[in-house]
Legacy VTK file of the C-alpha trace (Angstrom):
# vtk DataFile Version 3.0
C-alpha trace
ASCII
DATASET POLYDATA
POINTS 321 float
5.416 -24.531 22.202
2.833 -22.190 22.894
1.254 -20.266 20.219
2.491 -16.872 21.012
6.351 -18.598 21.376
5.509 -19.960 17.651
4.328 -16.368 16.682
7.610 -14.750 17.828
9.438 -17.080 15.972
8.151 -17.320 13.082
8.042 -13.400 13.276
11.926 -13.558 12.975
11.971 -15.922 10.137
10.068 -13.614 7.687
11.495 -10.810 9.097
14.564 -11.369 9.437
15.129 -14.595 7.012
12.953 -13.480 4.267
13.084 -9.748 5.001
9.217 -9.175 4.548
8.085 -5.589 4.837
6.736 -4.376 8.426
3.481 -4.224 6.967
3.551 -7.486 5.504
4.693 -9.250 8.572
1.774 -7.357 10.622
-0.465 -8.292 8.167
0.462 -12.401 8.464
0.988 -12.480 12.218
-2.711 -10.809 12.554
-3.953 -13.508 10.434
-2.345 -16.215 12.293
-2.857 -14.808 16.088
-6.965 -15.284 14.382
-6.060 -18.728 13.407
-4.338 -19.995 16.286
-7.382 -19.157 18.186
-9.502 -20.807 15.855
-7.649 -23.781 16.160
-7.428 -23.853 19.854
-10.894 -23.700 20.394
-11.346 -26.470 18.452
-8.401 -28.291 20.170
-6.219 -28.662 17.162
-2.376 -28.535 17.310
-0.655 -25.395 15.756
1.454 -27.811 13.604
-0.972 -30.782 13.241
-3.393 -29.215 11.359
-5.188 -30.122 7.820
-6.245 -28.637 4.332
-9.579 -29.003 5.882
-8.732 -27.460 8.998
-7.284 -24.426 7.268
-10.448 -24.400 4.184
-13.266 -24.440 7.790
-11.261 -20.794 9.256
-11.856 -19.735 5.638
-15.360 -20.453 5.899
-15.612 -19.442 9.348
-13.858 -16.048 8.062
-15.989 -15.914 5.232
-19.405 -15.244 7.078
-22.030 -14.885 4.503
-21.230 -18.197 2.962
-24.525 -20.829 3.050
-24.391 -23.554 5.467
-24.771 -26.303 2.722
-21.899 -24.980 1.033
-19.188 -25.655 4.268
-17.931 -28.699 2.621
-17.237 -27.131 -0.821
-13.433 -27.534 -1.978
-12.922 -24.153 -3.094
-13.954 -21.061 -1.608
-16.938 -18.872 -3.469
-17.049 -15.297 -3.778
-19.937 -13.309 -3.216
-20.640 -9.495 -3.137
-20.532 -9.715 0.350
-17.743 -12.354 1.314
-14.192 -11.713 2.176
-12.612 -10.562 -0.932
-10.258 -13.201 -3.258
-7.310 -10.839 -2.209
-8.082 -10.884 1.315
-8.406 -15.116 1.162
-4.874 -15.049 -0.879
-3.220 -13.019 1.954
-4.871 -15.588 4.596
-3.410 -18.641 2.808
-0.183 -17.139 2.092
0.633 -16.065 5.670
-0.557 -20.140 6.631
1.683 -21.469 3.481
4.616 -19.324 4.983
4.122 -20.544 8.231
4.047 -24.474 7.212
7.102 -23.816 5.278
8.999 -22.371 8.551
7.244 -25.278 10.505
8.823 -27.604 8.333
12.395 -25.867 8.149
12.388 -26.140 11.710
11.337 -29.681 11.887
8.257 -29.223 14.083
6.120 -31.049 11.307
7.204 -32.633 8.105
4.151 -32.236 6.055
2.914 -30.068 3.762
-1.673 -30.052 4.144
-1.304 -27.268 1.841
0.763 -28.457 -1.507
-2.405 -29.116 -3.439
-4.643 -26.244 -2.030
-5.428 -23.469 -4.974
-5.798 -20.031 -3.943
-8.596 -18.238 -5.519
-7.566 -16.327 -8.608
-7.327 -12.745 -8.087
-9.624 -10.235 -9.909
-7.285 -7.555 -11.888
-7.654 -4.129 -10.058
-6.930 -1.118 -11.872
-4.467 1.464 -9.187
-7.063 4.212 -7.786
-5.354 7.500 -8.627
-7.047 11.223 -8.482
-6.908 14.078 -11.181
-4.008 16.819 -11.084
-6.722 19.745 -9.436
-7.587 17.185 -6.721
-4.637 16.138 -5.831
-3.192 20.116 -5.850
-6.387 20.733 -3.719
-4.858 18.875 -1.384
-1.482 19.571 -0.815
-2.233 23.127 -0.769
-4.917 22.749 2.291
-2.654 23.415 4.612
-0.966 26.663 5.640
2.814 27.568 5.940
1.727 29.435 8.787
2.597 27.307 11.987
4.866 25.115 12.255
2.280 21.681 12.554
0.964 23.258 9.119
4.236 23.722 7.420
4.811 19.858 8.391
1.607 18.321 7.247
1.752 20.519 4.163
5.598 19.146 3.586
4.687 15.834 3.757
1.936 15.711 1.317
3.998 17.364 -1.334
6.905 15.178 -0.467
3.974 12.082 -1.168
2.906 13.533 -4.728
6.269 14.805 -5.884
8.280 11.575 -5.390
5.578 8.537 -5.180
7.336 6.989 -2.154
5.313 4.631 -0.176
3.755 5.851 3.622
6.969 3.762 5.434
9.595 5.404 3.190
8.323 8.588 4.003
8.170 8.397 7.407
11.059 6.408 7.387
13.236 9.690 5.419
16.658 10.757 6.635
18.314 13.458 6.311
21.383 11.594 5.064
18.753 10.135 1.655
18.618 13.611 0.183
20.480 15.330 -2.133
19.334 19.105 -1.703
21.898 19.923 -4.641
20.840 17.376 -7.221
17.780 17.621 -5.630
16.389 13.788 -5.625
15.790 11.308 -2.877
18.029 8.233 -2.347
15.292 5.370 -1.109
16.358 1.600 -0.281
12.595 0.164 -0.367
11.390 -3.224 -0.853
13.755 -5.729 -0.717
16.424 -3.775 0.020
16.444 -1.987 -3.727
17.874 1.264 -3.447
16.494 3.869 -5.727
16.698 7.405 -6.511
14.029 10.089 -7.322
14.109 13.365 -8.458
11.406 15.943 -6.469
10.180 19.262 -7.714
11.846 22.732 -6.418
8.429 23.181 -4.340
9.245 20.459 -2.163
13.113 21.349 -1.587
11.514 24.471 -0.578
9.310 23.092 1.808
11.703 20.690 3.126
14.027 23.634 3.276
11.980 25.964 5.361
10.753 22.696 7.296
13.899 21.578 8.464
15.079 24.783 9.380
12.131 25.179 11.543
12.409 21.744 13.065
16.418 22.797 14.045
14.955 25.941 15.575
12.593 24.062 18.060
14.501 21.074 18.624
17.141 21.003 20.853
18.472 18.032 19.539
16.915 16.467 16.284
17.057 12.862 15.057
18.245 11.406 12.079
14.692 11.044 10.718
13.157 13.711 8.871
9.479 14.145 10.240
9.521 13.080 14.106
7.364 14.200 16.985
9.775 16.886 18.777
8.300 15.341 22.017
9.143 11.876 21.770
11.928 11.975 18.852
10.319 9.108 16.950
9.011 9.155 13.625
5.354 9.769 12.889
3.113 6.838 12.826
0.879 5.567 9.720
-2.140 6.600 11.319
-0.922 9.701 12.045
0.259 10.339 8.326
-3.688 9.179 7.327
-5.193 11.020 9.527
-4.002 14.495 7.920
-4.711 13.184 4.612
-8.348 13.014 5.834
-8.407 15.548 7.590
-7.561 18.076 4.608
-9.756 15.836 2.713
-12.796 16.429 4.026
-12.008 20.467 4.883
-12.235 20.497 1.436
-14.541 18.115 0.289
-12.486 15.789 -2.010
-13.569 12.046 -2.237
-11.297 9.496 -0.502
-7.598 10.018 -0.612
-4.869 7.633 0.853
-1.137 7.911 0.970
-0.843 4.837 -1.426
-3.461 6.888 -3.780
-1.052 9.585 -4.023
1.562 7.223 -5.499
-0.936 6.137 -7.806
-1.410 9.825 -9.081
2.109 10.706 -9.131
2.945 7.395 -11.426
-0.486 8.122 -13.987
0.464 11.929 -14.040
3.840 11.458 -14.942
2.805 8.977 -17.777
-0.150 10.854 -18.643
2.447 13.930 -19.229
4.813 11.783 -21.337
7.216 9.642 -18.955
8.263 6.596 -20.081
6.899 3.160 -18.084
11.174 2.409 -17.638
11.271 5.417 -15.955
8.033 5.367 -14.104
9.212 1.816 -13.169
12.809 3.122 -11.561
11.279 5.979 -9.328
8.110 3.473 -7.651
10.924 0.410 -7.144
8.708 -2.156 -9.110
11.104 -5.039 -9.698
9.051 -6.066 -12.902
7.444 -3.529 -15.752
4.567 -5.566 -15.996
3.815 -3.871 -12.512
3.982 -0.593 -14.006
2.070 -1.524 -17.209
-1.379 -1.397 -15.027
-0.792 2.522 -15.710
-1.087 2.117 -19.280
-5.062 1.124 -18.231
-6.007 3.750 -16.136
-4.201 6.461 -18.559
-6.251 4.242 -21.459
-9.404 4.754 -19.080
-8.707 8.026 -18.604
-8.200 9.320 -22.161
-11.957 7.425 -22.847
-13.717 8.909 -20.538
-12.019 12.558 -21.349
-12.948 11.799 -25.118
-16.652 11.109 -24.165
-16.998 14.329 -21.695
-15.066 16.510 -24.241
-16.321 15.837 -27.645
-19.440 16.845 -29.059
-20.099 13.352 -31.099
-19.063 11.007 -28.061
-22.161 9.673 -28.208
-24.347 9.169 -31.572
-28.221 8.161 -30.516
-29.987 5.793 -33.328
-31.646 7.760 -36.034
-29.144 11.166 -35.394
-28.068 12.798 -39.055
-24.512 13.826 -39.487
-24.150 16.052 -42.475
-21.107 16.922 -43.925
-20.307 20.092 -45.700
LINES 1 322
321 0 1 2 3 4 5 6 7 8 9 10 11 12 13 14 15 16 17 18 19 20 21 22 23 24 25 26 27 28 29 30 31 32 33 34 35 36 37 38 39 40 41 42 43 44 45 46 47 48 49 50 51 52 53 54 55 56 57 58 59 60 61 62 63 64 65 66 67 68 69 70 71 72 73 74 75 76 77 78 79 80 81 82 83 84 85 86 87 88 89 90 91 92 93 94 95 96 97 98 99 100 101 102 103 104 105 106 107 108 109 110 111 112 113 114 115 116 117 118 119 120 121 122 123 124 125 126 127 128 129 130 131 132 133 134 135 136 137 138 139 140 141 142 143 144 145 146 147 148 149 150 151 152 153 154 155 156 157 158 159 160 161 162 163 164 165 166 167 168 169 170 171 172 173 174 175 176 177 178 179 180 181 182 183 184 185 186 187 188 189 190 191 192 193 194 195 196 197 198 199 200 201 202 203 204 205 206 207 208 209 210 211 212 213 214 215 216 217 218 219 220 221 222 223 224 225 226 227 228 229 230 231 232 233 234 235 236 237 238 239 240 241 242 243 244 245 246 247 248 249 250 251 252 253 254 255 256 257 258 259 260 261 262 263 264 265 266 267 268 269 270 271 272 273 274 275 276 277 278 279 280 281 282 283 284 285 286 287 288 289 290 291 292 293 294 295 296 297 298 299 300 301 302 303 304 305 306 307 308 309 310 311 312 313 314 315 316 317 318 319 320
């Protein structure tokens, strides 16, 4: 079996099997396509390989690591290096891949049972304040139609958290224009709903009805290219987020960071983490709970730029009258 017949198999096993997310399965296939290669080059079977075997692409992936230290057991992490999250994602796409090796019977051992993964460092979400965020969505015009798009899109982001695929991924069957709120089946197939503001049904609204206008014949996606009927790409959804971005000089934004915002407004403004939990599809609260930091790191540094006495140097008086 060649490597790319093992690829396209074991494509369809997470896929369809284990029903991965797109970007999840892209993100293991890459990884494996990179270690295929390595172990070609080194003339080492796809399904014969070792801890070792799997612990030298680390090393060979993790460039900045000292020659002497090759043979350690467990990868080190420097400023530099490939970070702990990146090394997890590498061994969990070659774990995945063993297991469907073994299911399949083209190997029946496991190199990796006893192989740690490096522990992850705790990352609070990335989220901007309520001014940038408006800065943004308000960049673009109503004015032509490419404007009224981009500018429907971004409020659609920040006034219903979905992810980048479920946006582009909208019907027009998933919305309830009288209830106004968004039915979304997202990870796992967990269907969800979530209430948007009346600026977006506007803008969806006005959007749509422009879209029927210039499309002979529109698909059952929401935001498609009128010229080839499919839905916008990723890329294409990041590259208006940077391009309003930098017209208007606001630090980096992502799609993903505008989920983070709408989930730390909302609890900043008195949601409940239950509720916070329902609308982003987190299957546990302790997912949601990371808000709880960033509102708690939030409120600090708020205190300290807001009240007079935030900070107290060594020998200051405080007199009470």
């Amino acid at each position: 079996m060649t490597a790319e017949e093992l690829t396209e198999k074991y494509l369809d096993y997470i896929s369809g099997e284990k029903n991965l997310s797109e970007s999840t399965c892209s993100t293991y296939t890459g990884y494996l396509k990179e270690f295929f290669c390595f172990l070609n080059k080194r003339g080492i079977g796809f399904t014969e390989f070792s801890s070792n075997d799997v612990h030298s692409f680390i090393r060979f992936k993790q460039k900045t690591v000292p020659e002497k230290d090759l043979h350690d057991r467990f990868v080190k992490f420097g400023q530099k290096e490939l970070k702990s999250r990146t090394v997890t994602l590498i061994l969990s796409s070659i774990r995945s891949l063993i297991k469907f090796e073994i299911i399949e019977k083209l190997r029946n051992d496991n190199p990796m049972e006893n192989y740690a993964s490096p522990k992850l460092e705790k990352r609070l979400p990335t989220f901007k304040t309520e001014e940038t965020v408006l800065t943004l969505i308000n960049s673009p015009s109503e004015d032509s139609y490419d404007d009224l798009r981009e500018k429907t899109m971004l409020t659609v982001l920040y006034a219903s958290g979905l992810r980048s695929s479920e946006l582009l991924n909208l019907q027009y069957k998933n919305i309830n224009f009288t209830d106004r709120t968004l039915n979304i089946v997202g990870k796992g197939n967990k269907n969800r709903v979530i209430p948007f503001s009346e600026n977006a049904l506007e803008l969806l609204e006005k959007y749509i009805r422009e879209t029927r206008t210039r499309a002979g014949k529109i698909t059952d996606f929401v935001f498609t290219n009128l010229k080839t009927g499919k839905p916008f790409t990723r890329m294409y959804l990041y590259k208006i987020i940077q391009k309003h971005a930098e017209e208007n000089h606001l630090p980096h934004i992502s799609a993903h960071v505008l989920r983070h915002s709408f989930a730390s407004h909302l609890l900043e403004n008195g949601a409940d983490l239950k509720s916070i939990q329902e609308m982003l599809g987190h299957s546990s609260l302790k997912t949601t709970d990371i808000y709880t930091q960033t509102l708690h790191k939030s409120l600090i540094a708020k205190y300290k730029s807001a009240h007079p006495r935030a900070f107290i140097h060594p020998g200051d008086q405080v007199t009470e009258e």
